[in-house]
N, C-alpha and C positions, 0 to 999 in steps of 0.2 A: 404281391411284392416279389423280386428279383430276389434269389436265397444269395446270390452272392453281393446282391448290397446290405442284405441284412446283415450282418459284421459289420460292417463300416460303422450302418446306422447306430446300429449298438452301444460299440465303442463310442461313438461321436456323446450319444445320451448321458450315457454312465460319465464322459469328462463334463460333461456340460453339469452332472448332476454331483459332483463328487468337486468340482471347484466351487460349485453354489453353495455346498455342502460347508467348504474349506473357509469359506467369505463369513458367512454366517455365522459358523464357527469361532472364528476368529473376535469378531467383532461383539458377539454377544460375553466373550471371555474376555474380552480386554476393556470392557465398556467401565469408563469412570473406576478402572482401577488401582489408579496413581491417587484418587482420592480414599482409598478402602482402606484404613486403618486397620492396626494390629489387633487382635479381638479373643477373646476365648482360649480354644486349645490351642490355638498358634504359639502362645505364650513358652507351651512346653520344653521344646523344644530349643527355645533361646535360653531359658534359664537353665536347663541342662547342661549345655555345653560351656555355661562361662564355668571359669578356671579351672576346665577338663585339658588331656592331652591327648593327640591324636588316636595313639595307641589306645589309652584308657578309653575312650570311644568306641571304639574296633571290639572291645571285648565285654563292654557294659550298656544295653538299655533299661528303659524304667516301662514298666509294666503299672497302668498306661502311661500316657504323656509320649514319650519321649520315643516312640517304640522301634523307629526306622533308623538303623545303624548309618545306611547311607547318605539321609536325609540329616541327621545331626553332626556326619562329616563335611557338607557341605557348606551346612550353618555354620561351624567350627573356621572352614577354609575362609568363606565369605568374610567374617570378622576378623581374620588375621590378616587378609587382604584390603579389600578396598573398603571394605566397613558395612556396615548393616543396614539396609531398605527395604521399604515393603515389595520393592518392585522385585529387587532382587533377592529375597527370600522366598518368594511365588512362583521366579522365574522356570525353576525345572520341572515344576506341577503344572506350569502354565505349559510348556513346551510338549509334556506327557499326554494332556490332555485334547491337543492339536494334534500329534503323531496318532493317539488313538483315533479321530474323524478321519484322518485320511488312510492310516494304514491298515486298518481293520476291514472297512468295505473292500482294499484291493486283495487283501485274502481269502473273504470271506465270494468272491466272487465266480472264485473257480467251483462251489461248494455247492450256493444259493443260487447263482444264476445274475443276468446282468441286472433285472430289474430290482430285485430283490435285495443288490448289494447299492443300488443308487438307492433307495428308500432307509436300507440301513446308515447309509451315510449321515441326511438329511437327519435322520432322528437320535442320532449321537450329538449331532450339531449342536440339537434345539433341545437337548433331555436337561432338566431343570438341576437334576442330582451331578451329572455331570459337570456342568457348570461352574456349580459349585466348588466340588471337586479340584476345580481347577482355578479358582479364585484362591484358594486358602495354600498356607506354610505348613498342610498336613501330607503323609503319604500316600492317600488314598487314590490319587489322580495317575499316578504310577504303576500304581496298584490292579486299577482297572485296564491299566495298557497291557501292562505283562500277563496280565494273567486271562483275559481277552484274545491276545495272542497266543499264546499257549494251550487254548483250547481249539480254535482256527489251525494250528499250526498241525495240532494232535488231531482235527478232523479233517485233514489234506491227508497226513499220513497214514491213515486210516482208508481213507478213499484210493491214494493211486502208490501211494509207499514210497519207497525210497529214502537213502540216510540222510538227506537235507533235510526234510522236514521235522522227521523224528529228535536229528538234533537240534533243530531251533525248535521245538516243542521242549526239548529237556532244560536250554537254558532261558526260553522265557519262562516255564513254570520255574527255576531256581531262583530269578530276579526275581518274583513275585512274592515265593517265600521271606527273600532276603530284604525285600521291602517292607515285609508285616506278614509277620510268624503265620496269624489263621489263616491266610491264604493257601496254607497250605491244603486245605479241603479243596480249592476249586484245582489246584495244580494237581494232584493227585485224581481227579473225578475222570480225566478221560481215560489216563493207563486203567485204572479200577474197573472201569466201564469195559472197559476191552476184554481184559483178563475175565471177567464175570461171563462177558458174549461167548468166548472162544471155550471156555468150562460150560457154557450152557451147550453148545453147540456138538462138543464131543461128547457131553451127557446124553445129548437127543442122537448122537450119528448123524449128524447132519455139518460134518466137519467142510466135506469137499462144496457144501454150498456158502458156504461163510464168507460175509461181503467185506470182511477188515482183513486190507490184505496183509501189513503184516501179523508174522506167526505169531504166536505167545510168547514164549519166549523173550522177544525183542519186547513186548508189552513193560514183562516183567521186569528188564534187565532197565528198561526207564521209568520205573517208578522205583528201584533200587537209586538206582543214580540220582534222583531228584532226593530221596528222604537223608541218604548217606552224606551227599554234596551240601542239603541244606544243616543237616545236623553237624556240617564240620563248619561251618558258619558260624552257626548259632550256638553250638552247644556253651561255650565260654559267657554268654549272655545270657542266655539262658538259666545256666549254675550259680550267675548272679541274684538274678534276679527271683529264682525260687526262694533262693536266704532272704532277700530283701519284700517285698511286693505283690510277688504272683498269686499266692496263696491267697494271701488278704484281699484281694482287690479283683482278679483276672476271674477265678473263682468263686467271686460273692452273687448271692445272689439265685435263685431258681427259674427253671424252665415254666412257664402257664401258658395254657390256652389263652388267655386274654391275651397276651403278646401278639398273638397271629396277626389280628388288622393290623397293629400298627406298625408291624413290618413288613405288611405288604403295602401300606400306603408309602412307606418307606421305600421301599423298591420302587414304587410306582411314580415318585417324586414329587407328589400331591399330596394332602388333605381333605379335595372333596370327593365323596364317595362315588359320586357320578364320574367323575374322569377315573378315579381307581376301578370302578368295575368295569368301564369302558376300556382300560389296560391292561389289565388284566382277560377280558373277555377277547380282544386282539391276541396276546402272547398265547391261552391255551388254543385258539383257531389257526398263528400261526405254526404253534411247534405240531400239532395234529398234521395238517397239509405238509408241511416240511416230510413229518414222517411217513405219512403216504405216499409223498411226489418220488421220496429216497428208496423206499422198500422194495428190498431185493432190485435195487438197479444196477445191472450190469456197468463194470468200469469199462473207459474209453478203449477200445482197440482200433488201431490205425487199421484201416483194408486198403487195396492198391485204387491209389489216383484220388484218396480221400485224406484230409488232416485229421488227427485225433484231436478233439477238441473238448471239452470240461463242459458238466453238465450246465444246460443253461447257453448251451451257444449251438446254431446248427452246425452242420458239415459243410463245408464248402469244396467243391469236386473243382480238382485242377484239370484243366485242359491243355495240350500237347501246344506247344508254340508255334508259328510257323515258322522256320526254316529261312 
């Protein structure tokens, strides 16, 4: 093959794969959901906000039920406007959960490579838990965008630096928080992760080989900003709800081993053990290969007459025009 049709070809795959992606998507979320009734924990949320006030909103959730500040203003808004439907009570979980099929692969593809971001596409599309997700009047569909992004976001910044990404890394993980408090563990994972590499690295003396290019410092100074910015959010909600709720409810309850399966079938979007070990047995093969294919790889340096390019695509060498 021709290295300079390979880009074309590439790109041509990845749209062909990331629209299929999009279609599918779309239509597995929106299938017969004008007939899906209001059900469950959807409830919570509606009965929270009648005879609340915008403000009193802003400053108060219920631990659980009700947990997403933004999510119960919107319920709030809906009702004072055009009035209450299932369609439109879904609608911005419905829309979080489409933005994450399509914009997640295009991040994730400077990272992983083209094939590897058309196959991430595909299985967002068709993931059972996702779907879900994005069928219901709960946060979590939201939840999985922002904070999906914000590890992408944090693994770009990581890889080539620069203040763009680092700052969409600090406010999708803040959205994330601001959407549902424990998210706070996945927003905070990658600054932690960094901070710990660049402390291990100047433990070993092995500073000047250190493949995160920015410094620590800059690590540290965004997981400040993420805890400081969400705690000035939260904190008023928070002070509520420890008097009221958290203790009794958020807190009940102990950690067992017996829990394991059924949160990894849980993650796994299944029930039967054969597809859970079979997805499982994919995710540990592919985060291994990921971390091989990544170790110790030199970031892109431009050379003359060559484009710098992200890992996962070749070089394509320009040639002098004629004249």
């Amino acid at each position: 093959m021709n290295d300079s049709s390979r880009p074309e070809k590439e790109n041509l795959f990845f749209i062909l794969a990331l629209t299929s992606a999009v279609v599918v998507g779309l239509f597995l979320r929106i299938y017969l959901l004008k007939d899906q009734v209001f059900a469950d924990d959807e409830w919570h949320g509606l009965y929270y906000v009648i005879g609340k006030s915008p403000f009193w909103l802003l400053t108060h959730f219920s631990i659980p039920g009700a947990t997403c500040i933004p999510l119960n203003l919107y319920t709030w808004l809906l009702g004072a406007t055009i009035g209450w439907s299932e369609i439109g009570l879904r609608l911005p979980l419905l829309v979080c959960g489409m933005f994450c099929v399509l914009v997640c692969p295009l991040l994730a593809r400077e990272i992983i490579g083209t094939r590897r971001s058309a196959w991430l596409a595909l299985l967002l599309a068709v993931s059972p838990l996702l779907i879900f997700y994005s069928r219901i009047c709960r946060p979590y569909s939201a939840v999985v965008l922002f904070a999906f992004t914000a590890i992408l976001f944090a693994a770009r910044w990581a890889r080539f630096g620069g203040w763009r990404a680092g700052s969409l890394y600090i406010i999708a993980a803040i959205l994330a928080v601001y959407f549902h408090l424990f998210a706070i563990v996945t927003a905070l994972a990658p600054a932690l992760a960094a901070i710990v590499y660049h402390l291990i690295t100047r433990i070993l003396g092995k500073q000047k080989k250190a493949t995160v290019k920015p410094p620590l410092s800059h690590w540290i100074i965004a997981a400040v900003i993420i805890v400081a910015a969400s705690a000035l959010l939260l904190s008023a909600p928070m002070l509520q709800s420890v008097r009221s709720t958290f203790f009794t409810i958020a807190l009940k309850g102990t950690f067992s081993i017996q829990s394991l399966p059924r949160i990894a079938m849980l993650l796994a979007g299944t029930w039967q053990p054969v597809l859970v070990a079979l997805f499982w047995a994919a995710f540990i093969i592919g985060a291994i290969e990921q971390c091989w294919r990544n170790a110790g790889q030199p970031l892109p340096v431009a050379r003359p007459g060559v484009t710098a390019l992200a890992p996962g695509f070749r070089a394509k060498r320009h040639r002098p025009r004629a004249i």
